[in-house]
C-alpha positions as CSV (number, residue, x, y, z in Angstrom):
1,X,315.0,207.1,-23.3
2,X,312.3,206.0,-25.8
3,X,312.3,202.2,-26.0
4,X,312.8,200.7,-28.8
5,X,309.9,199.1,-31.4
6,X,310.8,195.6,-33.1
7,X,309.0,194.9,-36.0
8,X,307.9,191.4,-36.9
9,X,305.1,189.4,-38.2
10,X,302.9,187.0,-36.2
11,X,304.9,184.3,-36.3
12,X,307.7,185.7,-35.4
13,X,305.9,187.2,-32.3
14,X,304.9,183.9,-31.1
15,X,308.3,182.3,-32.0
16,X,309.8,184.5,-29.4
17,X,306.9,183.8,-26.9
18,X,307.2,180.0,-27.5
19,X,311.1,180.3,-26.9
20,X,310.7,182.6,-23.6
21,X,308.0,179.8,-22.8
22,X,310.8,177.4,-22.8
23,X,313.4,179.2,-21.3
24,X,310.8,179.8,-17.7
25,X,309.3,176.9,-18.0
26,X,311.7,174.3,-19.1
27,X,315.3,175.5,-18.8
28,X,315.4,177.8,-15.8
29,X,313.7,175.1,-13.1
30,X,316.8,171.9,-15.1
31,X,319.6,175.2,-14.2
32,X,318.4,175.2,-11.0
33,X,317.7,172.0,-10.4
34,X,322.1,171.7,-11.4
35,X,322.7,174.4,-8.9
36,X,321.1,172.5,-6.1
37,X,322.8,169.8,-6.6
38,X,326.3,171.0,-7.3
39,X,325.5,172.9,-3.8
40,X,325.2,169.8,-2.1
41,X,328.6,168.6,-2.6
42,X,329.9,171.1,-0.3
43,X,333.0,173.2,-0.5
44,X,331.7,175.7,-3.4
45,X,335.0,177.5,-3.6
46,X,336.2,175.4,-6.1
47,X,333.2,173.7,-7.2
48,X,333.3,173.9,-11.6
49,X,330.1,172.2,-11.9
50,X,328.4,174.9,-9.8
51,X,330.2,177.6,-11.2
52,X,329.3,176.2,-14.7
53,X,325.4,176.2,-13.7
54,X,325.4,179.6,-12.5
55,X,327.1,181.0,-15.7
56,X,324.4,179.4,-17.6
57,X,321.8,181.1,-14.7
58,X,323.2,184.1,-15.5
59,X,323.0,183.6,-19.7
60,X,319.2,182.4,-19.5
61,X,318.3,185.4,-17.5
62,X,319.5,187.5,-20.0
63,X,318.1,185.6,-22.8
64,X,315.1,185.9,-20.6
65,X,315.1,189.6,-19.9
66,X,315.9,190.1,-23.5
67,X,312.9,188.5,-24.7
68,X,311.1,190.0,-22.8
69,X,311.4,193.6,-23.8
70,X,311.5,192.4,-27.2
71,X,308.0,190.9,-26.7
72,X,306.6,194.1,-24.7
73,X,307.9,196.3,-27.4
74,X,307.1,193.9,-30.7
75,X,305.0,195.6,-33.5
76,X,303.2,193.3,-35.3
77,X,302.9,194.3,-39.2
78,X,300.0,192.0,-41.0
79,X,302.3,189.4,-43.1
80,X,302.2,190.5,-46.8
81,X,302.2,188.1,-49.3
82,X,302.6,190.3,-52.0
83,X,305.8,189.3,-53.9
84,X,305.7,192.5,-56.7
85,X,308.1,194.7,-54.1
86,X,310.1,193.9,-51.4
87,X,308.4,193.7,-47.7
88,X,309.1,191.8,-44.4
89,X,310.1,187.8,-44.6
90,X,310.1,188.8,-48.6
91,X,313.4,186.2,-50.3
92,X,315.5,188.5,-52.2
93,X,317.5,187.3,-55.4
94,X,320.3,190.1,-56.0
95,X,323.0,190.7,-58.1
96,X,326.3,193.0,-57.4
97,X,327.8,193.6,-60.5
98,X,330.8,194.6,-59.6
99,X,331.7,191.5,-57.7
100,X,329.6,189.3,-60.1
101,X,327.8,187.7,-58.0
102,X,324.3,187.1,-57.0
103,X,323.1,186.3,-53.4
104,X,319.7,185.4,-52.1
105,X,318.7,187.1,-48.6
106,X,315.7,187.0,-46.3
107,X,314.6,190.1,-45.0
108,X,313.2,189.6,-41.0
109,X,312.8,191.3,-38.4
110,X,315.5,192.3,-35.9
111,X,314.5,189.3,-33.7
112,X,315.0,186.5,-36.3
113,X,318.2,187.2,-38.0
114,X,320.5,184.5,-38.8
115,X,323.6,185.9,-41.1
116,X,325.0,182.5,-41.9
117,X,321.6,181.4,-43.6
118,X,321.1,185.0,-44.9
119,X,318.6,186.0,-43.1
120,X,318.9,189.8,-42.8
121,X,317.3,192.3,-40.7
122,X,315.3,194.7,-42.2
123,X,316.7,197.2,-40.6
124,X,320.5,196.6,-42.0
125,X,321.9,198.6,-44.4
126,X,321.3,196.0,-47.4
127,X,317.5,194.9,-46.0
128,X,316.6,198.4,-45.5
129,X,317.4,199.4,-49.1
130,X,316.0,196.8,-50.2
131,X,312.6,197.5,-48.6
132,X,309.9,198.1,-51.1
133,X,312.1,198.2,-54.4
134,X,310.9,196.3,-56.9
135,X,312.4,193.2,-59.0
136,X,314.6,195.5,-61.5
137,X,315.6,197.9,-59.6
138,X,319.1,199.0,-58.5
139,X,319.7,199.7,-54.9
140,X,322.7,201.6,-53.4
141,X,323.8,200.0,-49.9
142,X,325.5,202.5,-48.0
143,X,328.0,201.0,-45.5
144,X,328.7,202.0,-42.1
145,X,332.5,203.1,-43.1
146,X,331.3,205.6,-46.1
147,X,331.6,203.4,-48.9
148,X,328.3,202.1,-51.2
149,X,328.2,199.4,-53.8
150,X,324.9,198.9,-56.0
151,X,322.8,195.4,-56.3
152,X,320.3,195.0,-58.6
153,X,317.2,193.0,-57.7
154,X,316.3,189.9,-60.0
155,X,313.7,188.7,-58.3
156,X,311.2,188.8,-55.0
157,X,309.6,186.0,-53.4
């Protein structure tokens, strides 16, 4: 199995280094550090706070692990600043009119999505239409059950 390439700027690159950084350096000696000492009060059978450190072990080393291969398998693309089409970290004003409504999204890399602030993959149905249209334009987003809708670009910045 080929492993997969995640595509992100510089920043974003040494975002997720920073963070892995913090999670060895910082969080996983204070989870184990909790461990040891929930240890020491014996019987661990029914012992929550250990159980409750070594669930958190367990989520760090995944968050770890993840970061990991996202690191080893990061592509870094040169940050455009280019705002006359649509690219990486470019902030997209749209406008569906068939719900009549505009939306502003960020389009990021795999690694630095955040849905609730609109932050958007580039690689999601509506950033990857998006990619490298240009401020009038009118995209088709094709969903993953079949159906499309159209948004029309206002502007990029």
């Amino acid at each position: 199995m080929a492993d997969q390439r995640y595509v992100m700027t510089q920043k974003n690159y040494d975002d997720l280094v920073a963070e892995l950084d913090n999670l060895v350096k910082v969080k996983r000696p204070e989870i184990i550090e909790r461990i040891a000492e929930a240890r020491s009060h014996g019987d661990l059978s029914e012992n929550a706070e250990y159980d409750a450190a070594r669930e958190e072990q367990r989520s760090n080393e995944g968050k770890i692990a993840e970061l990991e291969y996202q690191i080893k398998n990061a592509v870094i693309q040169e940050e455009i600043t280019d705002n006359s089409y649509v690219h990486l970290n470019s902030v997209v004003t749209v406008y569906d009119e068939e719900m009549g409504e505009e939306d502003v999204y960020t389009i990021t890399s795999v690694t630095d999505v955040d849905v609730m602030n609109n932050k958007i993959s580039s690689e999601s149905p509506v950033g990857a239409a998006l990619l490298r249209k240009k401020a009038g334009d009118v995209v088709t987003i094709n969903c993953p059950d079949g159906s499309s809708y159209k948004l029309r670009i206002i502007a990029i910045k």
